[in-house]
C-alpha positions as CSV (number, residue, x, y, z in Angstrom):
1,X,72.0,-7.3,200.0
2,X,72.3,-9.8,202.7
3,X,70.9,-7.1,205.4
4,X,67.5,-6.9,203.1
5,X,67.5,-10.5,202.7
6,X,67.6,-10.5,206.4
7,X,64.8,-7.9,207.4
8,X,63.0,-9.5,204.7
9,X,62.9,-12.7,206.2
10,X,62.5,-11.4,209.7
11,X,59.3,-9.4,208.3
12,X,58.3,-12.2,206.8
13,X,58.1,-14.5,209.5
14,X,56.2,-11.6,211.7
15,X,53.7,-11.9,208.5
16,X,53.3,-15.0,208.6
17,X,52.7,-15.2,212.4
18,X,49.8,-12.6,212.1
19,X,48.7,-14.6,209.4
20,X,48.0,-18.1,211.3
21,X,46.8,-15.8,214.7
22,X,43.9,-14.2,212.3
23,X,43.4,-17.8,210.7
24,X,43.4,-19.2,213.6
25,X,41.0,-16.9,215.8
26,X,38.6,-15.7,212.8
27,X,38.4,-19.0,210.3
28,X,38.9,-22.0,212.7
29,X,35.4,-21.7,213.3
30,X,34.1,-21.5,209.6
31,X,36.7,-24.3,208.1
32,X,35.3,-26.5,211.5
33,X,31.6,-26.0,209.9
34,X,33.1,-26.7,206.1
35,X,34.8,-30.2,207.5
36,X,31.5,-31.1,209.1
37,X,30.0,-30.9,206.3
38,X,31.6,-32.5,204.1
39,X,31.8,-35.6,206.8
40,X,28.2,-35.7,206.8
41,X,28.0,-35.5,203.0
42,X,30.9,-38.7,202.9
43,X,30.0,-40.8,206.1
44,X,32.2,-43.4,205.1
45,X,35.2,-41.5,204.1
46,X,37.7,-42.8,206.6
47,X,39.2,-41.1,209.2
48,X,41.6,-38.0,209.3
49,X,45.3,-39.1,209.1
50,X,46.1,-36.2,211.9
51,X,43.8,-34.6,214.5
52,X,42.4,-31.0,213.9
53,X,45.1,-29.9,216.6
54,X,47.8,-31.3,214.8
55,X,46.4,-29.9,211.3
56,X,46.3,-26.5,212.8
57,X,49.9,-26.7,214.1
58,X,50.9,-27.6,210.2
59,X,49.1,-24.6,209.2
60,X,50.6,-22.2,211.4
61,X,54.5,-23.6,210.6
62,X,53.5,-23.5,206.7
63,X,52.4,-19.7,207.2
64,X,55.7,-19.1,209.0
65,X,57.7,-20.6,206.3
66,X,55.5,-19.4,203.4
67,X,56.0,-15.7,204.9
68,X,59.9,-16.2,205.8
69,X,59.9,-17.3,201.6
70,X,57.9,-14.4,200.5
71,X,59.5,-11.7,202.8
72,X,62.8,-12.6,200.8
73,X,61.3,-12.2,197.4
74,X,59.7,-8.9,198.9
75,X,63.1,-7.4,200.0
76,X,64.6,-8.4,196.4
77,X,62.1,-6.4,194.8
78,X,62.4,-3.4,197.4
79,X,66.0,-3.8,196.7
80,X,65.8,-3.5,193.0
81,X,62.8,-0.9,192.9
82,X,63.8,1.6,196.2
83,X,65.4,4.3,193.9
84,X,62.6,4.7,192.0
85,X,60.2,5.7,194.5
86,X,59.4,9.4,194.9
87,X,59.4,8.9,198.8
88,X,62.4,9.2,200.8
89,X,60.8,7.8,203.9
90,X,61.9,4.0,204.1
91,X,59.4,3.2,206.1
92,X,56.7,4.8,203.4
93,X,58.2,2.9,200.4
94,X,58.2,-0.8,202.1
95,X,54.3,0.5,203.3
96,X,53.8,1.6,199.7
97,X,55.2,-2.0,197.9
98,X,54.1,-3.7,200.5
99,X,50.4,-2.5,199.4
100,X,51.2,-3.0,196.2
101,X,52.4,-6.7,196.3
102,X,48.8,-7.5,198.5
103,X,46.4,-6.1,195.3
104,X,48.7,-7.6,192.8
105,X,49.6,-11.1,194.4
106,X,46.4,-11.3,196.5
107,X,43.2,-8.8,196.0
108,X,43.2,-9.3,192.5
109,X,43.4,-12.9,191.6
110,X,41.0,-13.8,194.7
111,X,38.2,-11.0,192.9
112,X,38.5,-13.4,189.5
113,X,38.6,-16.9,191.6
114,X,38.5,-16.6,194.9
115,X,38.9,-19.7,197.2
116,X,36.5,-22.0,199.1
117,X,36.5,-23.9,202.2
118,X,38.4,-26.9,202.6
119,X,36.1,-29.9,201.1
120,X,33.7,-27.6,199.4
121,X,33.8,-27.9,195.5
122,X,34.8,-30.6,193.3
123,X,38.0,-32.1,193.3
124,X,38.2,-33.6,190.1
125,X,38.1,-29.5,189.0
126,X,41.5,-28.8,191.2
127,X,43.4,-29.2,188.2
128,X,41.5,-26.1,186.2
129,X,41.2,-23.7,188.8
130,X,44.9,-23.8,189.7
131,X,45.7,-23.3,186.1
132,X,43.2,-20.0,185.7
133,X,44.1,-18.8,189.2
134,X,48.0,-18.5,188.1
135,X,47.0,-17.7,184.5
136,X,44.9,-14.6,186.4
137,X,47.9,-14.2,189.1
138,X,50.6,-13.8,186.2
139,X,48.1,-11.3,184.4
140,X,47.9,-9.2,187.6
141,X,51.4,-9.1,187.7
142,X,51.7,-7.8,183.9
143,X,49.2,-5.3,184.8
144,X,51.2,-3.9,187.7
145,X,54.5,-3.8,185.8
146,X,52.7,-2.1,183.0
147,X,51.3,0.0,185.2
148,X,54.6,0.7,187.0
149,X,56.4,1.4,183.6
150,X,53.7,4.2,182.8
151,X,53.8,6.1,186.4
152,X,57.9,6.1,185.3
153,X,57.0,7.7,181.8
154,X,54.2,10.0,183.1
155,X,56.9,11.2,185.9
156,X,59.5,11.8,183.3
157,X,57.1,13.9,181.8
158,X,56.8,16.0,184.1
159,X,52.9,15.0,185.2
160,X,52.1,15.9,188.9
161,X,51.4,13.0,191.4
162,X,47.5,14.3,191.7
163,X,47.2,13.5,188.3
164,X,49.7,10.7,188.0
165,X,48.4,8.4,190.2
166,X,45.0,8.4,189.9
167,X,45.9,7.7,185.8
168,X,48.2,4.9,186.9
169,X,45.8,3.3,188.9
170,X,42.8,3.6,186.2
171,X,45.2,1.8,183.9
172,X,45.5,-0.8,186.1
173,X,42.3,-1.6,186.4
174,X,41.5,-1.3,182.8
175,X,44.6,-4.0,182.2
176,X,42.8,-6.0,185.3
177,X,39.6,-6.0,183.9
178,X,40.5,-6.6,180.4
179,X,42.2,-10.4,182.6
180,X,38.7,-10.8,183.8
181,X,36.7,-10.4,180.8
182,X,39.2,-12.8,179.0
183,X,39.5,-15.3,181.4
184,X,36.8,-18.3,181.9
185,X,34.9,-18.4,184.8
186,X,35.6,-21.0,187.7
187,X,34.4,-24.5,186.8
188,X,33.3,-25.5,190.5
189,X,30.0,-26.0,191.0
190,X,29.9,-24.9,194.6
191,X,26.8,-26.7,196.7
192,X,27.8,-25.2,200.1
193,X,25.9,-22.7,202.1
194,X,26.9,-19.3,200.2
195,X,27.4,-17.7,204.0
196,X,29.5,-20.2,204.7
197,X,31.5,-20.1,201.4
198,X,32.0,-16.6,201.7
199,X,33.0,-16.0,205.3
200,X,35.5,-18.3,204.3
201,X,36.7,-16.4,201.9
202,X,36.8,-13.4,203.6
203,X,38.3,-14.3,206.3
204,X,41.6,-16.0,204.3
205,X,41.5,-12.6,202.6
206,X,41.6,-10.5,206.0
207,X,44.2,-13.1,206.6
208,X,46.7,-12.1,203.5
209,X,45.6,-8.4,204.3
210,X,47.2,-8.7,207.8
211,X,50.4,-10.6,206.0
212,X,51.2,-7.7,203.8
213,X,50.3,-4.8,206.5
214,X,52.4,-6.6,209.4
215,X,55.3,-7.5,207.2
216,X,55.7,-3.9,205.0
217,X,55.6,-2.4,207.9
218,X,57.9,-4.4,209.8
219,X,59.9,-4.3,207.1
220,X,60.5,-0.5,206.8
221,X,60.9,0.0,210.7
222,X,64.0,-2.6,210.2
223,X,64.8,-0.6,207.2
224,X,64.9,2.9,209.3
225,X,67.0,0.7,212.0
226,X,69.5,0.0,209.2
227,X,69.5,3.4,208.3
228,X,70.6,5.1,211.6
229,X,67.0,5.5,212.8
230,X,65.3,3.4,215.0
231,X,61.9,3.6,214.7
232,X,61.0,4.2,218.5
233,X,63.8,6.8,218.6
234,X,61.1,9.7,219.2
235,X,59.7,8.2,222.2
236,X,62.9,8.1,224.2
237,X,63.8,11.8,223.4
238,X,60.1,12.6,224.6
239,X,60.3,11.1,227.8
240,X,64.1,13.0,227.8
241,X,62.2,16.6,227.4
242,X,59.0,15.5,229.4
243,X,61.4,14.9,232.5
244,X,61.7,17.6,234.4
């Protein structure tokens, strides 16, 4: 267990660094506009307690420590869930989870609330949104173990993966949807430019996109390591039988 904790936290942190790089070169630009604004909206709200440099230097160590935490709990539940997987590539099933724990953790809950710019909204509404946001991130979780629990049944049954998955996944977003119907909502009244809002958005979820796809697969090519074979094996016995 302490070898996956390891890779974990290794793919983690290589997460996390993609993470701030995409923050940093594709939403420094739209949170700049978003602070701007709301200075112009406040003149007389004081200065910042620490310079945009040193905000963005916060950031970047938060991401790397956020994604050391979160490869951990990811390399737990590859741990506990490896043996069921139909695949017997590693690399495929951390790929496969890894895909998983972005929709469930991420796609999902931003689709329902997703998050604006810092400054934009009203605070006094913090309180609210965080509570629906997890109340909609715990759903999505349900939902996936549900899910999870009926691909498992389905298999036992004997149903082919064509038909399988596509089932699995249309129960998923049934269980999804039945979250968003349920569910309030935001409460922010939003008074930002919607461009700006939404590029925002977007970008922090091409951001958690690039988490997931950097560390899963980090994560499996450790994985193959572990297992006798490296990942980058191929390339040496190529140049071996391209050399005359």
């Amino acid at each position: 267990m302490r070898r996956y904790l390891r890779d974990g936290a290794l793919a983690g942190v290589a997460g996390g660094a993609a993470l701030a790089l995409v923050l940093l070169l594709a939403g420094e630009e739209t949170i700049g506009r978003a602070i701007d604004l709301e200075s112009r909206a406040n003149p007389g709200g004081g200065d910042e307690m620490f310079s945009r440099g040193a905000q963005q230097a916060g950031g970047a160590v938060a991401g790397l420590i956020w994604g050391l935490c979160l490869g951990a709990v990811f390399a737990v539940g590859y741990y506990v869930l490896r043996r069921h997987l139909s695949t017997r590539s590693d690399w495929r099933a951390a790929v496969t989870l890894a895909g998983i724990g972005f929709v469930t953790l991420n796609l999902v809950p931003f689709l329902k609330y997703p998050g604006n710019p810092p400054g934009v909204g009203d605070s006094d509404t913090i309180g609210r949104r965080t509570t629906l946001y997890l109340l909609m991130l715990s759903w999505s979780v349900v939902s996936t173990a549900g899910a999870w629990r009926a691909a498992r049944w389905l298999d036992s049954r004997g149903w082919p993966d064509h038909l399988r998955l596509p089932a699995v996944v249309a129960l998923y977003a049934a269980l999804a949807v039945v979250g968003f119907a349920a569910l309030p909502g935001s409460p922010d009244v939003v008074g930002a430019p919607a461009t700006l809002v939404w590029r925002f958005r977007l970008e922090s979820l091409a951001g958690t996109a690039t988490f997931w796809a950097v560390a899963g697969t980090v994560f499996g090519w450790l994985r193959l390591s572990a297992a006798g074979h490296p990942p980058f094996a191929w390339l040496k016995g190529k140049e071996t039988a391209d050399t005359p």
